[in-house]
N, C-alpha and C positions, 0 to 999 in steps of 0.2 A: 652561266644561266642556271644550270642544273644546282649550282651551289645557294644560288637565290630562294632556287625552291624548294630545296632540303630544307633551309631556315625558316623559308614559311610556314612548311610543315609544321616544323617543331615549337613556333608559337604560337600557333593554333591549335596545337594539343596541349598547352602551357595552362596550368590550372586559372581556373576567372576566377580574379581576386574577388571580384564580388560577391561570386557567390561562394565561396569559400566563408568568408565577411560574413555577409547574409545565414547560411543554415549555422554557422557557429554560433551568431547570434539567439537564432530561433532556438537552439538546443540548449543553450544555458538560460535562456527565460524556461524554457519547458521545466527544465529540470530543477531550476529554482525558487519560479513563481509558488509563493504558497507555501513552500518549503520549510522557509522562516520566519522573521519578523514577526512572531505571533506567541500567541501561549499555548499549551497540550489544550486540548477537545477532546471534549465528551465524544464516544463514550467508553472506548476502546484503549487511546492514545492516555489519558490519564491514568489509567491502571502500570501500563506499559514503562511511562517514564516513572513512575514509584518503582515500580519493580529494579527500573538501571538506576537509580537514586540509593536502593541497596546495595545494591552490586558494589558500586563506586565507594559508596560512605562506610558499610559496613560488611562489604568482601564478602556477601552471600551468595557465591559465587555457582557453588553446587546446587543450592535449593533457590531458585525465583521466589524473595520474599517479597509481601505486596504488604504494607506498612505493619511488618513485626511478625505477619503471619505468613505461612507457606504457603506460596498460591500454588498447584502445581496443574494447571489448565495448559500449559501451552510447556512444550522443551525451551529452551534459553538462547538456541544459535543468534536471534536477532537481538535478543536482549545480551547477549555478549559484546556482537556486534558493537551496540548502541553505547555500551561499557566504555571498550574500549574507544571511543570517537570522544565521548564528554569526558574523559581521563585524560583524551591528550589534547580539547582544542575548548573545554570551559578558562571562563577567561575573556580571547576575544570572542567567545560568544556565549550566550545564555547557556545553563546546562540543557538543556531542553532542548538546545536549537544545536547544540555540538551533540546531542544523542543524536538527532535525526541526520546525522554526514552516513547512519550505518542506511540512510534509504538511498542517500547518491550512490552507494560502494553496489547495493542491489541493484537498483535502475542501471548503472553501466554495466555490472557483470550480467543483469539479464542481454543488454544489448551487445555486450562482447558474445556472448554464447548464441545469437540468434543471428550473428554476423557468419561468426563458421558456420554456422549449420546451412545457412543461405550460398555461401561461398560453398558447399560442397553440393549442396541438393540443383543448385543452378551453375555449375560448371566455371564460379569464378566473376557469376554476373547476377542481380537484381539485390546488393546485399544492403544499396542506398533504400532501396523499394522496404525491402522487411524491416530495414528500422522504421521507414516511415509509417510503416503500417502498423508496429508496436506503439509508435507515438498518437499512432490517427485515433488510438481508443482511449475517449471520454473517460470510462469507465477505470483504467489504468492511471489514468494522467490524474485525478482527485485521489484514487485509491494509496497510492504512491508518496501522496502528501503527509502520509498518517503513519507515527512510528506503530504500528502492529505486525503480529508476527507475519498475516496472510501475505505480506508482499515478498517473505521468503520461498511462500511456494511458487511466486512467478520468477525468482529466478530460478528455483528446483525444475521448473515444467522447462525455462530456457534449456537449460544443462539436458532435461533429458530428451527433446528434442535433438537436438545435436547428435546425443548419442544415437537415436533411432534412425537417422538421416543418414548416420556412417554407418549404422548396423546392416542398411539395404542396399548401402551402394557398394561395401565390403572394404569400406576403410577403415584405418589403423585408430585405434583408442575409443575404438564405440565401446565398450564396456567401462575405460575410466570413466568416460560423461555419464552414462548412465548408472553407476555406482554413485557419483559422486552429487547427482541430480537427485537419486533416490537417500543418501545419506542427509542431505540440505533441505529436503523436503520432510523426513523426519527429524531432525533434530528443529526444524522451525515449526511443524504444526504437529506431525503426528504421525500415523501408519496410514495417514488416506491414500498423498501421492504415491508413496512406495509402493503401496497396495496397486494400485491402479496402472501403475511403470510393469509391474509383473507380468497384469490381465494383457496388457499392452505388446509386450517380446511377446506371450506363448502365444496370442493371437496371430500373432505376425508371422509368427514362426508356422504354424499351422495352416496359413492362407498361403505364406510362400514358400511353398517346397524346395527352393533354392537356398534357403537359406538354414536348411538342416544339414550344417558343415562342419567339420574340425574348426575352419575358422571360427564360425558362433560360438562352438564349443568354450575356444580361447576367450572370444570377446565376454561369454558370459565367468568365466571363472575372473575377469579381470573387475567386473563390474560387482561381483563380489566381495573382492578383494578390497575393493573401492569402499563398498558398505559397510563394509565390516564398523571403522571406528566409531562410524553414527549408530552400528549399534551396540557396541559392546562399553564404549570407553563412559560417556556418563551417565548410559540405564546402567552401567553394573556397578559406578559410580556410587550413583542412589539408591541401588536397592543395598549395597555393602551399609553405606553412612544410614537407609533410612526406610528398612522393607516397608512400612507402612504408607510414607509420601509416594515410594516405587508404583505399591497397588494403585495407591490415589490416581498418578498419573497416567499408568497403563489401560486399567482397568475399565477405570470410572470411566476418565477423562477419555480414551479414545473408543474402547470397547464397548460401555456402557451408557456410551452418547452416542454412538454409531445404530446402535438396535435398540435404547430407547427405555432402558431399564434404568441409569444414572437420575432421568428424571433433568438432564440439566443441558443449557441451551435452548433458542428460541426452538419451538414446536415447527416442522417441518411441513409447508406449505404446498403441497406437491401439486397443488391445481394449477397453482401459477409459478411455478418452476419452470417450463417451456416459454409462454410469454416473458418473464425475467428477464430469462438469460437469451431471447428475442432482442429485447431492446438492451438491456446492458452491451453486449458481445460488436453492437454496430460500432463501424461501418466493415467490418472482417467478415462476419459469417457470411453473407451474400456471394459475398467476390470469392473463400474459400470456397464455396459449396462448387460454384461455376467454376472455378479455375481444377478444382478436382475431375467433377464430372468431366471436363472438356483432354483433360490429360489422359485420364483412363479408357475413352473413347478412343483416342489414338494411340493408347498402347504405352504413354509417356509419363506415368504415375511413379516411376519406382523413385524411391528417395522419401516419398510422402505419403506412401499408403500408412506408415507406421505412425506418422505425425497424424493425421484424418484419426487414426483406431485412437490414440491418444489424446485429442484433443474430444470425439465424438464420446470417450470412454465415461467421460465424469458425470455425461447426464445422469444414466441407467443407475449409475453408484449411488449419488446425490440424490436419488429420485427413493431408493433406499435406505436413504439414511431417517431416522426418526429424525433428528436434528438439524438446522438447516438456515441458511443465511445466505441472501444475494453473495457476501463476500465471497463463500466458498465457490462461486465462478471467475474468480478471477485470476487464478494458472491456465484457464482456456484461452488468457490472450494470446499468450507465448505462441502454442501451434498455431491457431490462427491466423497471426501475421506474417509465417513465415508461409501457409498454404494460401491466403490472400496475392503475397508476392508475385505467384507464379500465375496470376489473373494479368490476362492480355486484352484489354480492350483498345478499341480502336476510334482515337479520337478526332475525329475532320478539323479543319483548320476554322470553322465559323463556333463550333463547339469551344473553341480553346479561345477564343478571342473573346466568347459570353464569361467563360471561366476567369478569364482575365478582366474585366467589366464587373464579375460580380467581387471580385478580388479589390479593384479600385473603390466600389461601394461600401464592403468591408473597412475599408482605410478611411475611408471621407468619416464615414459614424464614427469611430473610433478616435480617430484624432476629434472631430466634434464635442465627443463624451470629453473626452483628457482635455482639450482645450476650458470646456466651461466646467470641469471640476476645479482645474489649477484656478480659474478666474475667482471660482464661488470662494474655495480656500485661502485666494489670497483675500479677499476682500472681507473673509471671517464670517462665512454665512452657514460653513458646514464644519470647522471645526477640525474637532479628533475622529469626524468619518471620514477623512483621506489619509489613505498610507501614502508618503512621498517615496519609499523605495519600492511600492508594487509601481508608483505610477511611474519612476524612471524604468520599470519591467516594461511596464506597457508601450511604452515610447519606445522603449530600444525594439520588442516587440513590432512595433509599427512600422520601426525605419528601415528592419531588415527584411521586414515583406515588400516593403516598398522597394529593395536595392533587389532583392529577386524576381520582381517585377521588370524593374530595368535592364537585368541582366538576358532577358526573356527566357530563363529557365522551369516558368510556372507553366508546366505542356500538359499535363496531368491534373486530373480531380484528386489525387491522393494529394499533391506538393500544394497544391491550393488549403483543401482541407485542414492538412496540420498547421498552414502557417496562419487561416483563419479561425483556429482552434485556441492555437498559443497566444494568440492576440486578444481573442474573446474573453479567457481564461483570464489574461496578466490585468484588459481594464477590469473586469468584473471585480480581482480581490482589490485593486485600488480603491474601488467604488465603495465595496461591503467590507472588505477585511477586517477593521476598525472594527465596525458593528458587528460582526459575527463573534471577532476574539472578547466581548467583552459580554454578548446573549449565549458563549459556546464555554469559554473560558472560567474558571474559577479564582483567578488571581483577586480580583475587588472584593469578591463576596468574604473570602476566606481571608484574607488579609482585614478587613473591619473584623471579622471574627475571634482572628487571633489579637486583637486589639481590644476586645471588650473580655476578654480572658481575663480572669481574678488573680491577680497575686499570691505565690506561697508553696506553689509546690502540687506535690501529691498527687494521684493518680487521674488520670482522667477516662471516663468513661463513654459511649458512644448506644447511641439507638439510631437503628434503620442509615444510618451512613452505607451506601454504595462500593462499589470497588474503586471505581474514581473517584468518588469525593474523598476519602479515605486517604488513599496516595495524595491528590492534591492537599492533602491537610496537613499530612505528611512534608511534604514540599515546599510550601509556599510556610509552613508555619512552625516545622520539625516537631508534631506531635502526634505521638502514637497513643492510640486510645484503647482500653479493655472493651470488646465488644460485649451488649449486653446481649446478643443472638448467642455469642460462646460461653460465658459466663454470665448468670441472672444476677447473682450478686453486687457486681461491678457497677449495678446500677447505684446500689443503695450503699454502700463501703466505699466509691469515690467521691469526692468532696463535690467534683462539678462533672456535668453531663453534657456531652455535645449530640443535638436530634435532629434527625430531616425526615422532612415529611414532607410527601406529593400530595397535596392539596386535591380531589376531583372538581371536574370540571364542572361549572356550576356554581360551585360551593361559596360561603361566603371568602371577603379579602383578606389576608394573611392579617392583617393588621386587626382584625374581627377573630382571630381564631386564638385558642388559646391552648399550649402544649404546657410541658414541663412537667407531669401528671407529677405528684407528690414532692413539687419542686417549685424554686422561687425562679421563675425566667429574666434571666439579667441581660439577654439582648436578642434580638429576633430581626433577620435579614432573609431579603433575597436575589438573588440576580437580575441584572436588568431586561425587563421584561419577559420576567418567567415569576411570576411572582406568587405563583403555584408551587414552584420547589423550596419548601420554606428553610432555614437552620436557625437553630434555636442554642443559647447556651444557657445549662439552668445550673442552677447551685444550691446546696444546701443551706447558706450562709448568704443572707440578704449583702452584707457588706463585700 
């Protein structure tokens, strides 16, 4: 008998296939949806894949060139990244779409870093809860879609998370995380995080008088140790091959867009900095703030006061910077979801059975939506506005909340939310995708572009082109233009002129408007439905 019931045991602790089945599912639409099938987007992600478009084609390896010109805005770790991904998997995929494999390598290495840090801050338990909670934010889950460099700082914040969580509980390799968190976060944006990982240890160190040890001692020379190569190997790289790009990037770029003197970057909006990053940061900060307070009232905070000083740290910074962009709150998810985790609500059984009901009402619309898109598209009433690979997202999407439903493991508003998150998310690009990639996209516009191009050679020139439109011009068409912003000349010494111009609102339709100033205009387009962002190609030669 007893041996009955050893066996029983042991299949009832035996993983459910289902849901094993089920989150594997959810996790690869997560991680997917959006991901590809699509073209670069304005307004960030175009600059980005011109920049790895160099890298690859012409080994500008040391200086990030953005079609011919040094751009030196951002250090290169993502755009190495993104190098090396479309060097080894263009082919079966778009170059574009094998750069962005370097956001699946972030998104799992932020989630492997936010696993041990969960695995050590909660003694080996809630590590399902913290990734769920990194997945639960909107905010991450769209940001994440887009090769730029900010999604290096959320795995830098993962990494140094980790490290703070080992630095308070006085385990082994909190200085390599924290070195090596603070190295990935300047070589992907800058001296922000690094900066802020610093405020963050002497903070810590100074609230907790336990932690002024030989051990910190160690852990911080190791964290060091760790930073070193982020800073030594390609700033001295650059400034050896190129003092003057070095200043560019140092100076300008971090120092002189931090206080305001560079002049460059959107204008920092500090009124609404607090509301922001209010609704960006949901559904975490809440549950973080409670799961804090309620820990440090019983005395049971340690592991996470360092992550709280870290995660709280970037307001007060950001609220001083001259320069300033929603984006730049997006390494707060990282702390967040791991101080979210240790949020214990207590759910009654008629609570979880609504959760579960509004879970089913979720699936009825959704298969609904997916059911009469497939009908409208078979029957050719909507066309090239359905993606058929977001819509097998969405269905696989559908079927694996539906098999976690069966499974009865949906106990929780967190397990509900992501899986009615990822479901919401995979119909909607099926829906819009199409239409977004071709109103967000440059591929149409600039392909008739490069088609009403003159025959014969010779330099080409550029007015008011963008950063993106530039690289995309680059990409989609292989031509690099003399700008006439860097050179006046270029305008009037190259044979033909490529111009864009942002139409104000109002104004009359492009087709009424006339550019080309001292030029024959040989062709005049715009994207679909923007018909405000005009390009023009003029030439001095009617033929």
């Amino acid at each position: 008998m007893a041996v009955f019931q050893s066996r029983s045991v042991r299949l009832s602790r035996s993983p459910d296939l289902r849901v094993i089945a089920g989150w594997g599912s959810v996790a690869l639409v997560w991680v997917s949806a959006g991901l590809f099938w699509r073209e670069p987007w304005k307004a960030d992600e175009g600059y980005s894949v011109g920049i790895v478009l160099s890298m690859v084609r012409d080994a500008a390896v040391l200086v990030p060139t953005l079609a011919g010109e040094p751009f030196m805005e951002k250090p290169p770790l993502i755009y190495w990244l993104a190098a090396l991904a479309a060097g080894a998997f263009e082919g079966p995929l778009a170059f574009h779409e094998a750069a962005r494999l370097a956001n699946v390598a972030v998104i799992l290495g932020a989630a492997l870093s936010l696993a041990s840090a969960a695995r050590i801050a909660f003694n080996g338990r809630r590590i399902h809860t913290t990734l769920l909670w990194l997945a639960a934010s909107p905010f991450w889950l769209i940001s994440s879609r887009y090769l730029i460099t900010d999604i290096g700082l959320v795995l830098a914040a993962a990494m140094v998370t980790n490290g703070l969580v080992r630095l308070e509980r006085g385990k082994p390799a909190a200085g390599g995380w924290l070195g090596l968190g603070a190295g990935v976060g300047l070589m992907s944006k800058g001296l922000l995080l690094p900066g802020i990982t610093a405020l963050t240890v002497i903070a810590l160190i100074w609230i907790r008088p336990a932690l002024r040890s030989a051990h910190t001692v160690r852990q911080l020379a190791w964290a060091l140790a760790a930073v070193l190569p982020a800073i030594l190997i390609w700033p001295t790289a650059l400034w050896w091959h190129a003092p003057a790009l070095f200043d560019t990037w140092f100076f300008t770029n971090n120092i002189g867009r931090f206080v305001g003197t560079a002049n460059l970057g959107a204008v920092n909006d500090r009124l609404w900095l607090l509301p922001t990053a209010a609704l960006l940061l949901l559904p975490s900060w809440p549950c973080a703030g409670l799961a804090l307070a309620d820990r440090m009232r019983r005395g049971t905070a340690n592991g996470l006061l360092g992550t709280a000083l870290f995660a709280a740290g970037w307001l007060p910074v950001l609220l001083a910077s001259a320069a300033g962009r929603s984006l730049y709150l997006l390494p707060m998810v990282a702390p967040l979801a791991l101080l979210a985790a240790a949020w214990q609500p207590r759910i009654r059984q008629p609570a979880r059975r609504r959760m579960t009901l509004l879970m089913l009402i979720l699936a009825v619309v959704s298969l609904g939506a997916l059911a009469i898109t497939w009908l409208l598209h078979h029957w050719g009433e909507v066309g090239a506005e359905v993606s058929p690979t977001q819509l097998l997202l969405a269905a696989l999407a559908l079927a694996a909340s539906l098999l976690l439903i069966g499974s009865g493991r949906l106990r929780t508003p967190l397990t509900v939310w992501v899986c009615s998150l990822t479901t919401a998310w995979a119909c909607a690009l099926a829906l819009f995708l199409p239409a977004a990639d071709q109103n967000t996209g440059f591929r149409e516009v600039f392909t008739e572009l490069v088609r009403q191009m003159p025959q014969g050679g010779g330099c080409v020139a550029s007015r008011g082109l963008g950063e993106s439109e530039r690289a995309m011009l680059h990409y989609y068409g292989g031509i690099l233009t003399l700008r006439t912003e860097v050179d006046p000349r270029a305008g009037t010494e190259c044979p033909v002129l490529i111009e864009q111009q942002r139409l104000a609102a109002g104004s009359d339709p492009p087709s009424a408007r006339r550019g080309c100033s001292g030029l024959i205009q040989r062709w005049e387009g715009t994207r679909p439905n923007d018909e405000r962002l005009v390009f023009r190609v003029c030439t001095i030669d009617p033929d």
